[in-house]
ZAMARGU-4260 file (C-alpha; in steps of 0.2 Angstrom, whole numbers, plus 5000, padded with zeros to 4 digits):
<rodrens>
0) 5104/5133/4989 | 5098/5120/5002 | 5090/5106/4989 | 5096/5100/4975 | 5083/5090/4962
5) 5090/5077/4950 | 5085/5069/4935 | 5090/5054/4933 | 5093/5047/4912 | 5103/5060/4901
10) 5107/5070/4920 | 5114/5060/4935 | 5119/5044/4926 | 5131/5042/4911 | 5130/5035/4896
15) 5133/5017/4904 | 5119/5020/4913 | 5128/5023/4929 | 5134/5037/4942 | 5150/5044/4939
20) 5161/5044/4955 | 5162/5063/4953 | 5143/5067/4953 | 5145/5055/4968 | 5157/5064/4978
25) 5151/5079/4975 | 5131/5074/4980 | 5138/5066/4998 | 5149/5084/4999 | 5134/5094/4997
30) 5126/5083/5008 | 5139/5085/5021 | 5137/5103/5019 | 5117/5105/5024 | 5110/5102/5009
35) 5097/5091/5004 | 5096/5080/4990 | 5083/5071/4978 | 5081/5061/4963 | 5067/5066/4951
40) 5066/5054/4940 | 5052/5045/4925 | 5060/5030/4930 | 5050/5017/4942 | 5055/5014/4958
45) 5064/4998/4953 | 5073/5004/4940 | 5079/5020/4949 | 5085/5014/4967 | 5099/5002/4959
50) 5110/5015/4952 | 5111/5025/4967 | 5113/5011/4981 | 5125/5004/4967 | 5136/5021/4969
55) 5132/5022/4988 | 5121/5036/4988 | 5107/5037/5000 | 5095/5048/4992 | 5075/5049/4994
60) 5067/5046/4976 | 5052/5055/4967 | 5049/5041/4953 | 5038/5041/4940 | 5037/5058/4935
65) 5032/5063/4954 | 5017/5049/4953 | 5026/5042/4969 | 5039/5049/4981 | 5050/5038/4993
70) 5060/5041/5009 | 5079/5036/5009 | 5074/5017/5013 | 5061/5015/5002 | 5046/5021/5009
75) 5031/5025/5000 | 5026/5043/5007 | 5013/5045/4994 | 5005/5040/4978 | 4997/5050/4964
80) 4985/5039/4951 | 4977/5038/4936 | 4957/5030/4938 | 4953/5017/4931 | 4941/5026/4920
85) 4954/5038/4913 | 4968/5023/4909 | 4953/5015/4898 | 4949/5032/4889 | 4968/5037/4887
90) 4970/5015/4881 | 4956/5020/4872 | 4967/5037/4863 | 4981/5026/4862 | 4977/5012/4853
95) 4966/5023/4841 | 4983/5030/4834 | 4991/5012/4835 | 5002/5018/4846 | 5011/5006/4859
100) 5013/5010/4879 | 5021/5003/4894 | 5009/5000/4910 | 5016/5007/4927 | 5008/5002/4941
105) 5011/4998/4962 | 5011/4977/4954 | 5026/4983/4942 | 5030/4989/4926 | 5021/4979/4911
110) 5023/4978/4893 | 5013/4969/4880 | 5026/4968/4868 | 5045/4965/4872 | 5053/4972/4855
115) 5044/4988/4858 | 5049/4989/4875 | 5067/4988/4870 | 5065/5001/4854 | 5058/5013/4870
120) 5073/5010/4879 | 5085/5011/4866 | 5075/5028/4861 | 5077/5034/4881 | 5094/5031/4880
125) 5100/5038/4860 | 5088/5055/4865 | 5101/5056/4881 | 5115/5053/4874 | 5116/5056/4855
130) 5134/5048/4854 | 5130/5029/4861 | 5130/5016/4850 | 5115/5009/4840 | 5124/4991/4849
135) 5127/4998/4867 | 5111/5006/4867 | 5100/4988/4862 | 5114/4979/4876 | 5107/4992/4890
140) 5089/4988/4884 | 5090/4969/4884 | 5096/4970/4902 | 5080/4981/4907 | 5070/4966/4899
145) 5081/4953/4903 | 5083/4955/4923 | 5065/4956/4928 | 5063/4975/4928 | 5048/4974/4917
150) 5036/4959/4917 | 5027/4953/4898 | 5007/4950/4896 | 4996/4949/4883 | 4982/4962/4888
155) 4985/4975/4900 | 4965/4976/4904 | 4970/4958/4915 | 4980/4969/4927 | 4969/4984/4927
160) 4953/4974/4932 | 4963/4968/4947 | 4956/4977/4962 | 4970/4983/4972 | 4981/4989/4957
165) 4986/5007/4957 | 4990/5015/4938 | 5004/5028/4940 | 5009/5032/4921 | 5008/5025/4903
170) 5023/5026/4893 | 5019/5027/4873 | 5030/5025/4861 | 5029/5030/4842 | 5041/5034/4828
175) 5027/5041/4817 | 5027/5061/4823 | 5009/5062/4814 | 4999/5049/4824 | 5009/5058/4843
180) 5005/5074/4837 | 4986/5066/4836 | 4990/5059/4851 | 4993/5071/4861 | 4979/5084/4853
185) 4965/5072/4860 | 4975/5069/4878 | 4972/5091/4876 | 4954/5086/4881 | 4959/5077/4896
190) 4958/5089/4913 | 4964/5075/4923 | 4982/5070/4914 | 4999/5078/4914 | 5008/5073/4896
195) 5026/5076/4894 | 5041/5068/4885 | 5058/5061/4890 | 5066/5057/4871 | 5062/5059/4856
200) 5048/5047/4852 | 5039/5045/4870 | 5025/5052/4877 | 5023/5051/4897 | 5005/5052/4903
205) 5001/5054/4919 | 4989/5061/4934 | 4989/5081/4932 | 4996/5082/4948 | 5011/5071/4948
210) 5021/5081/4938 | 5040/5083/4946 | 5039/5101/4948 | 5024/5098/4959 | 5032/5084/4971
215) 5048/5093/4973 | 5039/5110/4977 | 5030/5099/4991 | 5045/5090/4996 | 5054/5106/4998
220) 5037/5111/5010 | 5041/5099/5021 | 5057/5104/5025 | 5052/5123/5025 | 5061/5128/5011
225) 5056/5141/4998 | 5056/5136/4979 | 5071/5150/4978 | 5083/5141/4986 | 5079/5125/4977
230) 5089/5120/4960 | 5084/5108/4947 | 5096/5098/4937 | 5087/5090/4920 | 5090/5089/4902
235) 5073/5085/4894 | 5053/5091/4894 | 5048/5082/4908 | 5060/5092/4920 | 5051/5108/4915
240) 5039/5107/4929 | 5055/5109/4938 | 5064/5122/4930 | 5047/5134/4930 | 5046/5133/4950
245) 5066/5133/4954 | 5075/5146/4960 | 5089/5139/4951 | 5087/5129/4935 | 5101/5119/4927
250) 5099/5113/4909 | 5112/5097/4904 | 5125/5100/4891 | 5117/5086/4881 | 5101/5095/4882
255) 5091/5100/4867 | 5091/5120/4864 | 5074/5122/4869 | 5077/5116/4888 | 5093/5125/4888
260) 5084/5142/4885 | 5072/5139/4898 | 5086/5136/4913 | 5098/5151/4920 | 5112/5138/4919
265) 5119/5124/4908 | 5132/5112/4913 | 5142/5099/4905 | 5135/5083/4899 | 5129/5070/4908
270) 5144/5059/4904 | 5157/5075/4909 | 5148/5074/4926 | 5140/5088/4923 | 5129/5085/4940
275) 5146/5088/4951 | 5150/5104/4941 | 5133/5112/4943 | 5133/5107/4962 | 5152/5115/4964
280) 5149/5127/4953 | 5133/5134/4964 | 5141/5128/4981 | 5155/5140/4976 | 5144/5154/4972
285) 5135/5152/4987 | 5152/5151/4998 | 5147/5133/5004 | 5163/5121/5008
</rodrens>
């Protein structure tokens, strides 16, 4: 094993939103041991970096569902994008099923209606961790609002016409199962998009080629290391890319079924740091100290 990839939401961070200081320790001990290390995350940038410097990681970050990928300090080492002619066909899709989206782009993330970007959050969070409070979950979600991490506007067509934005991924959000499952039939058509989900309600749309499996197969070729010594560490169906394509798959105890029959390992749950048991568990079986 010489790369461990990392979800972030439901894997590496708790039910607080943080890193627990045994995933921490034991991140920096495989470190210390050779190995490599990377987030792989739906989050933006933004909104991934603070927990790790916060827990004094040092870790390069594919964001965005592998739309972007960033060196250690931040770095942009490249970029995957939607045209401008598919984001109006998927708003196009979207808003015929009345269905709500967040806009993430190289300007920021953007939402054209604050409630619902809370009820996304609060969705994120309750479909990683079940047990959180309907009260802690809506606390965490102000705070993403609240502190700048995601900018309002009233039409998301006056930061797509600006000429140098890039469109990495549209988060939607709908609690009606009929109008995603119509959704996601039309998206079928397009032979341009990746579409995934990381909770319950959400649909993640992005280019067909930023897909995490994807990024962290190509960040694993640049360090000349083969996909069977790589594992991946996730809890939901926008880490299957990963799983397919790692030697070593590692499913959340908080996962749903479905992912946990699709990986040769489950750990403990996020909040059990179940991060630091996988990485012990494989850095014993490995003979690594």
């Amino acid at each position: 094993m010489k790369l461990i990839a990392i979800d972030m939401d439901g894997t590496l961070v708790n039910n607080n939103t943080t890193i627990n200081e045994e995933n921490v320790r034991a991140i920096k001990k495989a470190q210390e041991a050779g190995i490599h290390v990377v987030v792989a995350t739906g989050r933006s940038y933004k909104e991934a970096v603070n927990p790790v410097k916060e827990a004094g990681l040092t870790l390069p970050i594919i964001a965005i569902n592998g739309a972007q990928m960033r060196d250690e300090e931040g770095k942009i080492k490249q970029s995957i994008t939607l045209s401008k002619d598919t984001y109006y066909k998927a708003d196009e899709v979207l808003g015929g099923h009345s269905i709500y989206y967040e806009l993430y782009t190289n300007k920021g993330t953007y939402s054209d209606n604050p409630e619902m970007a809370i009820d996304i959050i609060v969705d994120i969070i309750k479909s990683a961790n079940p047990e959180v409070s309907d009260e802690k979950a809506h606390q965490l979600a102000d705070y993403r609002i609240n502190n700048g991490r995601i900018h309002t506007i009233e039409d998301y067509k006056e930061v797509v016409a600006e000429p140098d934005v890039e469109i990495y991924k549209l988060l939607a959000f709908s609690r009606n199962e009929r109008d995603r499952k119509n959704a996601l039939n039309d998206f079928l058509t397009f032979k341009d998009l990746a579409v995934s989900k990381s909770a319950e309600a959400n649909i993640e749309i992005t280019h067909r080629d930023a897909q995490k499996g994807i990024a962290v197969k190509q960040y694993a070729d640049e360090l000349g290391i083969p996909m069977s010594e790589v594992m991946a560490i996730g809890d939901n169906y926008n880490d299957v890319s990963m799983f397919e394509l790692a030697g070593y798959s590692v499913a959340m105890g908080n996962a749903e079924e479905d992912i946990k029959k699709l990986c040769t390992f489950v750990t403990k749950t996020n909040d059990e740091s179940g991060v630091a048991f996988a990485i012990q568990t494989f850095m014993r079986k490995n003979r690594v100290s």
